[in-house]
Each structure stands twice: as C-alpha cells, then as structure tokens.
PyMOL commands that place a pseudoatom at each C-alpha (Angstrom):
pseudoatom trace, name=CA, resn=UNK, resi=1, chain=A, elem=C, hetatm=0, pos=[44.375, 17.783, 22.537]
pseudoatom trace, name=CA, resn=UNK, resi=2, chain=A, elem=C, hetatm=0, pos=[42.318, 21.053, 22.277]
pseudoatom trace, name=CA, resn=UNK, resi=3, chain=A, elem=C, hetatm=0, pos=[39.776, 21.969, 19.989]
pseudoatom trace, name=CA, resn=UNK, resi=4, chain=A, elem=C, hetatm=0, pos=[42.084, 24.595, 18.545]
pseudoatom trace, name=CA, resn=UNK, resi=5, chain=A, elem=C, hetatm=0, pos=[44.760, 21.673, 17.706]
pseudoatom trace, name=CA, resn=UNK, resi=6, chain=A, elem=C, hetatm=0, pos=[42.375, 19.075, 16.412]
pseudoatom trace, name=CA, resn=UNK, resi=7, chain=A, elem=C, hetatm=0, pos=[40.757, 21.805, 14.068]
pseudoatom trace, name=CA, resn=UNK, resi=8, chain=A, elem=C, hetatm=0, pos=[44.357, 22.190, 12.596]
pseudoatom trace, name=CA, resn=UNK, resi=9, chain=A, elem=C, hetatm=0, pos=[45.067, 19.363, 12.071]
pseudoatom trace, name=CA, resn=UNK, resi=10, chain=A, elem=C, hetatm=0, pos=[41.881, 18.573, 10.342]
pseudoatom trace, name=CA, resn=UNK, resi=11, chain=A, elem=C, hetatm=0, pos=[42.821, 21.892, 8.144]
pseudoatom trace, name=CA, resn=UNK, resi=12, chain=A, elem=C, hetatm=0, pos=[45.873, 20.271, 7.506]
pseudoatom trace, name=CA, resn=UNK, resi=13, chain=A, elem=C, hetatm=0, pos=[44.436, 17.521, 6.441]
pseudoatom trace, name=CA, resn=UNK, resi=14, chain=A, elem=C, hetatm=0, pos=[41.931, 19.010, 4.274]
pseudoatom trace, name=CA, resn=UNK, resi=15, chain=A, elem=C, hetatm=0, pos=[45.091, 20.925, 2.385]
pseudoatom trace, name=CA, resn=UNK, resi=16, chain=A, elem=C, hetatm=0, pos=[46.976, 17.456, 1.675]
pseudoatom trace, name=CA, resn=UNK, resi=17, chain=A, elem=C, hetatm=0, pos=[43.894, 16.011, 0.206]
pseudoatom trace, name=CA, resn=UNK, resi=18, chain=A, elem=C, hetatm=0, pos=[43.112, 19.085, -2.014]
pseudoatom trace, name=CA, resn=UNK, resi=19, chain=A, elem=C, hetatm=0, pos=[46.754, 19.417, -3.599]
pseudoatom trace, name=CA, resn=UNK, resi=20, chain=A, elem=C, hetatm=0, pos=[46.331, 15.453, -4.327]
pseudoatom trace, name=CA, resn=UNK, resi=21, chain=A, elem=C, hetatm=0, pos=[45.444, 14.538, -8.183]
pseudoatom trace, name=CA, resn=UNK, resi=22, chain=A, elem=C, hetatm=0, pos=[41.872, 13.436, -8.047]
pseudoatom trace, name=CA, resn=UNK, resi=23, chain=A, elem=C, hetatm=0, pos=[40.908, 14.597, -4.652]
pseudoatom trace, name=CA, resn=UNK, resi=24, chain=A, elem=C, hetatm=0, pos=[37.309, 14.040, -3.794]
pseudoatom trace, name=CA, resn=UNK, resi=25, chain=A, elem=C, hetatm=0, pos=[35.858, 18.021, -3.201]
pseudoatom trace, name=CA, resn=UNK, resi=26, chain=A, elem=C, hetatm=0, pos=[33.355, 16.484, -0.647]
pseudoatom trace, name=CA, resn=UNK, resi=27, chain=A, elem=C, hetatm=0, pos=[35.731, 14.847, 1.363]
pseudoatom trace, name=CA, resn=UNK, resi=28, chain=A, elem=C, hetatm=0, pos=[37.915, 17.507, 1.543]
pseudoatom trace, name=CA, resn=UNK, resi=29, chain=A, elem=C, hetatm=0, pos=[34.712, 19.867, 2.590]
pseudoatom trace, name=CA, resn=UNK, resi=30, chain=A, elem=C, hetatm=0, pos=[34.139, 17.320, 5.264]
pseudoatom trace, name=CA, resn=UNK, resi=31, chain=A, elem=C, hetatm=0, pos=[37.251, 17.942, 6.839]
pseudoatom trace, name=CA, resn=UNK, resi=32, chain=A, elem=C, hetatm=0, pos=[36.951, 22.073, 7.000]
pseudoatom trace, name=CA, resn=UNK, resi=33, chain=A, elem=C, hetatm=0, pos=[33.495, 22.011, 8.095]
pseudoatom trace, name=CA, resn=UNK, resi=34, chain=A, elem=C, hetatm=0, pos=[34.260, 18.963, 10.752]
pseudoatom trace, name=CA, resn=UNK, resi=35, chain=A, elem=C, hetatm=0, pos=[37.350, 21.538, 11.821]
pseudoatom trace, name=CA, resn=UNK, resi=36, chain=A, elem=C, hetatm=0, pos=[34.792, 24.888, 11.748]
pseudoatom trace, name=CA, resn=UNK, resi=37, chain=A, elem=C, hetatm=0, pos=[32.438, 23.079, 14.017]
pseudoatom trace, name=CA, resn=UNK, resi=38, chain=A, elem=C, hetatm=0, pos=[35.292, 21.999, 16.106]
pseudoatom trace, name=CA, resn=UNK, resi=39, chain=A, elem=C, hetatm=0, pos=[36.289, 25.723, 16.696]
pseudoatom trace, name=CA, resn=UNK, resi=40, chain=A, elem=C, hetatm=0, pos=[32.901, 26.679, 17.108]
pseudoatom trace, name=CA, resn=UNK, resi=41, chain=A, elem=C, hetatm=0, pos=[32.385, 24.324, 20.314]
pseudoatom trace, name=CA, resn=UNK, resi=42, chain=A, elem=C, hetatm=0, pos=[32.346, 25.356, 23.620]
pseudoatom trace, name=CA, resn=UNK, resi=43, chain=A, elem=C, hetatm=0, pos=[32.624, 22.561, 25.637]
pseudoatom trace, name=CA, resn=UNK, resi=44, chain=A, elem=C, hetatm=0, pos=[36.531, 20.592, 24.530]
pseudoatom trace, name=CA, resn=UNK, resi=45, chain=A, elem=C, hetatm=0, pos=[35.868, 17.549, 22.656]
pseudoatom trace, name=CA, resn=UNK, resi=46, chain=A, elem=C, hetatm=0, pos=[38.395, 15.727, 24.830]
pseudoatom trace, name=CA, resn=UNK, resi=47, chain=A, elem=C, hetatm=0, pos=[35.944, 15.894, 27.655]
pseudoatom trace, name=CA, resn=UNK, resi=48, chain=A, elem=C, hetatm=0, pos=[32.541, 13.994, 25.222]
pseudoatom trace, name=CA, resn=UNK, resi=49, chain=A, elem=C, hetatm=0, pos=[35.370, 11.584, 24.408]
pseudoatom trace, name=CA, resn=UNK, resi=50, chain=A, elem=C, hetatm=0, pos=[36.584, 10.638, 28.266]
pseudoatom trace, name=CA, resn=UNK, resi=51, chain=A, elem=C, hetatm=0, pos=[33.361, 10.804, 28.822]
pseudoatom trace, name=CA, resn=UNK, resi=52, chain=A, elem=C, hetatm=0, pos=[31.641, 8.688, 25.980]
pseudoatom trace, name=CA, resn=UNK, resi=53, chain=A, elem=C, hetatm=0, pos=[29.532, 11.165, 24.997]
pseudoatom trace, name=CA, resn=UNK, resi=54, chain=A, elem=C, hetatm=0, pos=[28.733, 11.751, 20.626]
pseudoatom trace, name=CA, resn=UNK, resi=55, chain=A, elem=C, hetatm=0, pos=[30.966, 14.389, 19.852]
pseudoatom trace, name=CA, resn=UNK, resi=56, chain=A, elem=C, hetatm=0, pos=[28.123, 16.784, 19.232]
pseudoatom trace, name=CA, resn=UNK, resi=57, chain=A, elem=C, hetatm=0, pos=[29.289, 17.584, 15.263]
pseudoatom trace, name=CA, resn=UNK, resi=58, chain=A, elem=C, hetatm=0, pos=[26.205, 16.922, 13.012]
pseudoatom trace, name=CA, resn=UNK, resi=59, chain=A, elem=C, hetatm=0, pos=[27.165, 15.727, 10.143]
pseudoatom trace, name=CA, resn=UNK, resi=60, chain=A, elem=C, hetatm=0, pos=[30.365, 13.803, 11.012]
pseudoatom trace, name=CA, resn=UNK, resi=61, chain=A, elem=C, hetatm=0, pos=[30.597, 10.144, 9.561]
pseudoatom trace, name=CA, resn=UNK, resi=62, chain=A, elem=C, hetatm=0, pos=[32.230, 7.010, 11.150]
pseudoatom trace, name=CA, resn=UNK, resi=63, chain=A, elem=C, hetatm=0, pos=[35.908, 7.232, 10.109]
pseudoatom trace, name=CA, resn=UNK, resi=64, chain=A, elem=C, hetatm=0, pos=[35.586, 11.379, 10.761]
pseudoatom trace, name=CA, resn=UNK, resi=65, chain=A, elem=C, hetatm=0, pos=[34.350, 10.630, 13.933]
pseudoatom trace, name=CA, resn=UNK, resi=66, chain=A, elem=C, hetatm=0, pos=[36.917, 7.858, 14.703]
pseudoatom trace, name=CA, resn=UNK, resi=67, chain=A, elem=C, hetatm=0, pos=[39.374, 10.343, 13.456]
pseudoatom trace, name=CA, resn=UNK, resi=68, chain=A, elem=C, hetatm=0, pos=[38.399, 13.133, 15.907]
pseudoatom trace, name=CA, resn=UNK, resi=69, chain=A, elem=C, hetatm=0, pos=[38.499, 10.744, 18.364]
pseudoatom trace, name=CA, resn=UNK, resi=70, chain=A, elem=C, hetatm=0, pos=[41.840, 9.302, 18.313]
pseudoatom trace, name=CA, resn=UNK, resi=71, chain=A, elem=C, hetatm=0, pos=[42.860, 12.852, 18.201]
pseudoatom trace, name=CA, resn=UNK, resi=72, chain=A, elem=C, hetatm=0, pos=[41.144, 14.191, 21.306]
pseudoatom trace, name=CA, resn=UNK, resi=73, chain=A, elem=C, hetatm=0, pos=[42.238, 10.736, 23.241]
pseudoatom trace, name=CA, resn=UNK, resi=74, chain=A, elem=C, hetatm=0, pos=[45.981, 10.023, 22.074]
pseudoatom trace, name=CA, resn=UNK, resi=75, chain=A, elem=C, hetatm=0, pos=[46.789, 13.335, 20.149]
pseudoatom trace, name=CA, resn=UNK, resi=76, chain=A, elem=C, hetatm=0, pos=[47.627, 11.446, 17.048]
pseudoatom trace, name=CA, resn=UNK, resi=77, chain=A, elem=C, hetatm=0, pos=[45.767, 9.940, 14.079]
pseudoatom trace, name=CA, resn=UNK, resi=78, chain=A, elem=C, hetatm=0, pos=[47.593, 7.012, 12.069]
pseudoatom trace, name=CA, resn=UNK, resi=79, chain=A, elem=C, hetatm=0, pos=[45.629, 9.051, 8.463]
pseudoatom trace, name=CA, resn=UNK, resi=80, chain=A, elem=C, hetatm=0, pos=[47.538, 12.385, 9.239]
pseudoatom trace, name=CA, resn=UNK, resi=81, chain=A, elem=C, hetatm=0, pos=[50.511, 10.566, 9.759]
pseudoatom trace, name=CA, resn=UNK, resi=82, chain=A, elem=C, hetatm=0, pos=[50.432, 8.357, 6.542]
pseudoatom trace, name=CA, resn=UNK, resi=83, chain=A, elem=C, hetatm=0, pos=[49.367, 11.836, 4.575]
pseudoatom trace, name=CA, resn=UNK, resi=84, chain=A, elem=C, hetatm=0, pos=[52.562, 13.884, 5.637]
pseudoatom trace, name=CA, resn=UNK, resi=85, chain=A, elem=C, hetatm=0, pos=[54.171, 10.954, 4.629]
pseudoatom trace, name=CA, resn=UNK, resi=86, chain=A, elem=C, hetatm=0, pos=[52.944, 10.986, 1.273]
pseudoatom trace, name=CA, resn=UNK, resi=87, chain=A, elem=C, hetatm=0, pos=[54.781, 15.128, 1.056]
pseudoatom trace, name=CA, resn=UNK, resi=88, chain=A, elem=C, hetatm=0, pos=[58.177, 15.178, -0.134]
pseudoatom trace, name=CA, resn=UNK, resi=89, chain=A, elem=C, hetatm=0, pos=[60.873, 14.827, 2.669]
pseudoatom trace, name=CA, resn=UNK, resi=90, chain=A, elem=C, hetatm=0, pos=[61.786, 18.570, 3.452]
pseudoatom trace, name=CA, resn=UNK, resi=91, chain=A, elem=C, hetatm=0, pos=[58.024, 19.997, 3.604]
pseudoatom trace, name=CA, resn=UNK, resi=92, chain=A, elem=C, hetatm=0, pos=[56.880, 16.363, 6.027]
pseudoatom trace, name=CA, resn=UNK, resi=93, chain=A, elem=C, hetatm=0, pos=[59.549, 17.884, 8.344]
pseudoatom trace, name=CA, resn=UNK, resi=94, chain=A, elem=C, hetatm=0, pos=[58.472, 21.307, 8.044]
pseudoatom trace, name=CA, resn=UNK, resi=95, chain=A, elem=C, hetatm=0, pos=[54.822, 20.359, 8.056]
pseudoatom trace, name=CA, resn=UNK, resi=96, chain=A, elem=C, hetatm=0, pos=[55.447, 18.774, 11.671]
pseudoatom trace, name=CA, resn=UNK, resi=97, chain=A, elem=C, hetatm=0, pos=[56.603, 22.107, 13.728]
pseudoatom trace, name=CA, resn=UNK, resi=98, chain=A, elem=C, hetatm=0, pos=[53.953, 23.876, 14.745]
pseudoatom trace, name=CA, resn=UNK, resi=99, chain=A, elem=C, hetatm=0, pos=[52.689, 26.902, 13.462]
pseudoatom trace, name=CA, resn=UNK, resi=100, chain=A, elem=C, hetatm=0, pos=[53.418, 25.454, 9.835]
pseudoatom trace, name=CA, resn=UNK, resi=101, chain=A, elem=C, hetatm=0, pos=[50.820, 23.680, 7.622]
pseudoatom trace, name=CA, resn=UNK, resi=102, chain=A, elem=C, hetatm=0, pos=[51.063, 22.076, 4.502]
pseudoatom trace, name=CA, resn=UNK, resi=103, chain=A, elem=C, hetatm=0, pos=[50.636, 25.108, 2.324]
pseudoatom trace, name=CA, resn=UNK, resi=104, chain=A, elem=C, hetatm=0, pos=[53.464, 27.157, 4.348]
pseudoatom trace, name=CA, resn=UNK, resi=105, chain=A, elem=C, hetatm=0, pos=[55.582, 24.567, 4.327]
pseudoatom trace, name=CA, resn=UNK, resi=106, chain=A, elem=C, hetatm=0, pos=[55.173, 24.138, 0.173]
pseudoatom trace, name=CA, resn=UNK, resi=107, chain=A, elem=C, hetatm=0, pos=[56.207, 27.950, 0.233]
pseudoatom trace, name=CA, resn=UNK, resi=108, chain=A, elem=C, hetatm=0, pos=[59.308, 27.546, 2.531]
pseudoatom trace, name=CA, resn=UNK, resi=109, chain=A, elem=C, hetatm=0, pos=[60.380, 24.934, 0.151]
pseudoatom trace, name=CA, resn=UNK, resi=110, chain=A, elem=C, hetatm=0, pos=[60.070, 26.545, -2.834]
pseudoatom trace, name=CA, resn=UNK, resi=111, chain=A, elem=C, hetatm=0, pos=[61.352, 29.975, -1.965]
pseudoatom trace, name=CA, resn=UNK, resi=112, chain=A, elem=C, hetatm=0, pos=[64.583, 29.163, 0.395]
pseudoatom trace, name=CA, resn=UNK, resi=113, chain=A, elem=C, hetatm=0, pos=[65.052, 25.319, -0.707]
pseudoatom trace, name=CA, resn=UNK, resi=114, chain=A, elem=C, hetatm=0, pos=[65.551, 22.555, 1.661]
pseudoatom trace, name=CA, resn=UNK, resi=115, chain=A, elem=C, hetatm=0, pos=[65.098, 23.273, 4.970]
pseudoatom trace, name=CA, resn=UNK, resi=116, chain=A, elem=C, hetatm=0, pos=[66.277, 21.630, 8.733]
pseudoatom trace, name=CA, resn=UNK, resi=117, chain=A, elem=C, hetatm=0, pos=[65.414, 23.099, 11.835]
pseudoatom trace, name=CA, resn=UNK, resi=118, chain=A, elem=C, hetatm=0, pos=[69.049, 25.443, 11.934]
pseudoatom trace, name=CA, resn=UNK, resi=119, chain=A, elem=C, hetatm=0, pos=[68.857, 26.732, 8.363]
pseudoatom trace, name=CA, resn=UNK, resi=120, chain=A, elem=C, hetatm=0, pos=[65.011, 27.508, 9.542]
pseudoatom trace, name=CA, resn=UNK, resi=121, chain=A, elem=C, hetatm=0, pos=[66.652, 29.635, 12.479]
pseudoatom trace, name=CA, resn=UNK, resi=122, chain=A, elem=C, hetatm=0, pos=[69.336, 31.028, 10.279]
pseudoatom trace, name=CA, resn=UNK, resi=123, chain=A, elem=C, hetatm=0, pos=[66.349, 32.035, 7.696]
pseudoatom trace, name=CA, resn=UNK, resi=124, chain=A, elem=C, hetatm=0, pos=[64.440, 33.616, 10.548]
pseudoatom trace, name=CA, resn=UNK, resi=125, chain=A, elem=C, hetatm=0, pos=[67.762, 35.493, 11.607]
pseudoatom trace, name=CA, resn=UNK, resi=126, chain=A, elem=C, hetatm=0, pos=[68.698, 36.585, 8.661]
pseudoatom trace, name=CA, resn=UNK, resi=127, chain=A, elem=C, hetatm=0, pos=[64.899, 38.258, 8.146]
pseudoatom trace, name=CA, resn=UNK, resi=128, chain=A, elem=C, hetatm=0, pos=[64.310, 36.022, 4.471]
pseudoatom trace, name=CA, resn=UNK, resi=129, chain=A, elem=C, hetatm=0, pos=[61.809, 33.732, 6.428]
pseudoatom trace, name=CA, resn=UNK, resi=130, chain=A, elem=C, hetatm=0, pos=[59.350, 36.820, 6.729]
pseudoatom trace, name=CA, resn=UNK, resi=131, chain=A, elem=C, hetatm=0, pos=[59.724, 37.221, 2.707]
pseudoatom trace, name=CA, resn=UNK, resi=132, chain=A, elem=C, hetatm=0, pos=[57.973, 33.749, 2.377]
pseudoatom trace, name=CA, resn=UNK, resi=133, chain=A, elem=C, hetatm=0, pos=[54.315, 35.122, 1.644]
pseudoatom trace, name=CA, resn=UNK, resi=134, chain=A, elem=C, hetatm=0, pos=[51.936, 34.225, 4.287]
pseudoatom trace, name=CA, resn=UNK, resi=135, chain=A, elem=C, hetatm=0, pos=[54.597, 34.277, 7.473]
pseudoatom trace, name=CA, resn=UNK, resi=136, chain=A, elem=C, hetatm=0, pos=[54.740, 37.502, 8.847]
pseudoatom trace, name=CA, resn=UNK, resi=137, chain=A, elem=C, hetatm=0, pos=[57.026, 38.734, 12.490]
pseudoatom trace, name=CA, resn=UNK, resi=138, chain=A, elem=C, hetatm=0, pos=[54.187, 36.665, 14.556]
pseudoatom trace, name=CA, resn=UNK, resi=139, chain=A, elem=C, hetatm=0, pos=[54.609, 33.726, 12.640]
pseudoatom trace, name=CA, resn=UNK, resi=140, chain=A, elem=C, hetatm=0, pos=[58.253, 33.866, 12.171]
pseudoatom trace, name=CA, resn=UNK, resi=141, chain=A, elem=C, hetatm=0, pos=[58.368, 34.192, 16.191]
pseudoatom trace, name=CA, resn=UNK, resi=142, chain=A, elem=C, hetatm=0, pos=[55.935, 31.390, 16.677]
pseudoatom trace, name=CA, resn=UNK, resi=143, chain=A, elem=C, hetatm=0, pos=[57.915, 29.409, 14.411]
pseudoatom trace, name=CA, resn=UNK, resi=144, chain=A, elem=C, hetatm=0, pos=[61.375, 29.978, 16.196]
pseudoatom trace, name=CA, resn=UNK, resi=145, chain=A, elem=C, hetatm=0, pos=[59.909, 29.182, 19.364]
pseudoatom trace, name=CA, resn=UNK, resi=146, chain=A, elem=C, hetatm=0, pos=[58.880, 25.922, 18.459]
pseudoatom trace, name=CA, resn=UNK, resi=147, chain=A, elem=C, hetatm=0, pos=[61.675, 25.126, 17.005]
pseudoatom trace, name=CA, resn=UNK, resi=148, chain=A, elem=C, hetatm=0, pos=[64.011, 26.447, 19.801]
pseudoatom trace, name=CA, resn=UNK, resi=149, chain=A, elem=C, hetatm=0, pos=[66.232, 23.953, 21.798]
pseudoatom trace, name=CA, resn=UNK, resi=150, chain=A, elem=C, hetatm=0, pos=[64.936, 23.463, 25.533]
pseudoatom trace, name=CA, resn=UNK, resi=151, chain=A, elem=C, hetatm=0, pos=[66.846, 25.535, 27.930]
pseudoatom trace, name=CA, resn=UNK, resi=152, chain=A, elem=C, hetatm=0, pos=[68.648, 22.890, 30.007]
pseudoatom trace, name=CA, resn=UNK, resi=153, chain=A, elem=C, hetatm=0, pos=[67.585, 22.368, 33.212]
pseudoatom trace, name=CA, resn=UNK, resi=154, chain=A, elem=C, hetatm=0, pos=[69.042, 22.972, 36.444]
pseudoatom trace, name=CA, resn=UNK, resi=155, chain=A, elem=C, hetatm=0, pos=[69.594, 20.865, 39.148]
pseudoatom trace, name=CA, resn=UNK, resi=156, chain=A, elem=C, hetatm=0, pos=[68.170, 22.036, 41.981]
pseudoatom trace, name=CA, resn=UNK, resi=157, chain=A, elem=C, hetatm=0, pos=[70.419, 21.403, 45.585]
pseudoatom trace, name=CA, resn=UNK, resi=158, chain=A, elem=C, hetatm=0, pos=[68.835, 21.108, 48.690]
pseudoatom trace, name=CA, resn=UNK, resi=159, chain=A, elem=C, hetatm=0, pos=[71.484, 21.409, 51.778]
pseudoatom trace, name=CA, resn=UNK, resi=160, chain=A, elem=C, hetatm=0, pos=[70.445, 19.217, 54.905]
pseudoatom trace, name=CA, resn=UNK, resi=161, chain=A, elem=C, hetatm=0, pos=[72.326, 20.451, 56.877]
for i in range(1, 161): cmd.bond("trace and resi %d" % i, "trace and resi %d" % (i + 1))
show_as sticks, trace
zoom trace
C-alpha cells in the first residue's frame, strides 16, 4: 500500500473514533498526525517495512506502529476492519469504495437513504449525488469509477497456422 492509502485510512480511522461517545481526543490526534507524517514522507513506508527498517514517524507508539505496518505489508488492518464494522450497515458498505470516508458516507446516508452500489450509480446519473455536500463532479467521477463493473475481458486467439 502507498503512503497516500495508509494516510487514509488512518484519517478514516481517526473519523470513526471521533464520532464514538467517549472518544479519547489524544488518540484520535495520534492517528491524524501518524497519517500527516505519512504524507509528508518521501521514501514509501512499504519499502522501511520489507526492509525492517523503524518506520521513521517520531512519535508513533507500538500498536500505531504495528498498525502501519500491517498496512504497508498486507494492505489490511484487523482495527479498521472491526471499526467499519461497528457503522451501521449502509454507510460500512459505502465507507469501503474508495474515494468515500466515514464522514461522506454519513452524508450519503442521510441525504439519499440507503444506498447499494446501483442506486449509487443511479444517484450519480441522475446528478443528486453531487447535492450531497462535500462530493463535487471529481468526486462523483472518482466514485463511479470505483464502483464500475470490470469491462469483461477478451480472449485473445492466436492462429498457428
């Protein structure tokens, strides 16, 4: 995973915690200045990781750091997994295409209801996904194309002879 990725999913993270009753404020400042510092790095954190290096984040504590880890190795983290579990059913789903975090996702709920992936792309069609403050035409494109069906593929022929 890139530094870009990891970073939001850490700001993902950080959102979940904060709209939680009784979230700790440091913990949830760990995360957002774990996922500046990410974005601020030059060199991908995937590469300290293969290599065994510290992940060159001052500041970071064990579980963070474990965390960041599992992230840049596997692309997953068991934590971010169990959080979007703890979001009601339509926003999880929403919260797992990219381009949508937890806040966006809260909006999309509340202003066109329960959502799948077609009545996202009928939304988008129909222009009311842009009226959902905070998704503008880039957004709303990014969003589609994540949500998009593959193009099939093609088998290729080779003639021998």
């Amino acid at each position: 995973m890139e530094n870009r990725a990891i970073a939001a999913v850490l700001f993902n993270i950080s959102a979940i915690l904060k709209a939680q009753d009784g979230a700790n404020p440091y913990r949830v400042r760990a995360y957002r200045r774990a996922a500046r510092a990410l974005l601020r790095m030059r060199q991908p954190v995937r590469e300290r990781v293969a290599q065994g290096l510290p992940l060159g984040i001052p500041g970071l504590g064990k579980s963070l750091t474990a965390k960041i880890s599992a992230l840049a190795r596997d692309g997953r983290c068991a934590f971010y997994d169990e959080l979007i579990d703890t979001l009601p059913p339509d926003e999880a789903r929403l919260v797992r295409v990219p381009g949508i975090g937890p806040t966006i996702a809260a909006r999309i709920h509340r202003d066109l209801g329960p959502t799948d992936a077609t009545s996202l792309q009928r939304a988008a069609a129909e222009g009311r996904l842009t009226r959902v403050w905070g998704v503008g035409p880039r957004r709303q494109a990014a969003i589609l194309d994540a949500i998009a069906p593959a193009p099939p593929q093609r088998a290729v022929q080779t003639r021998l002879f």
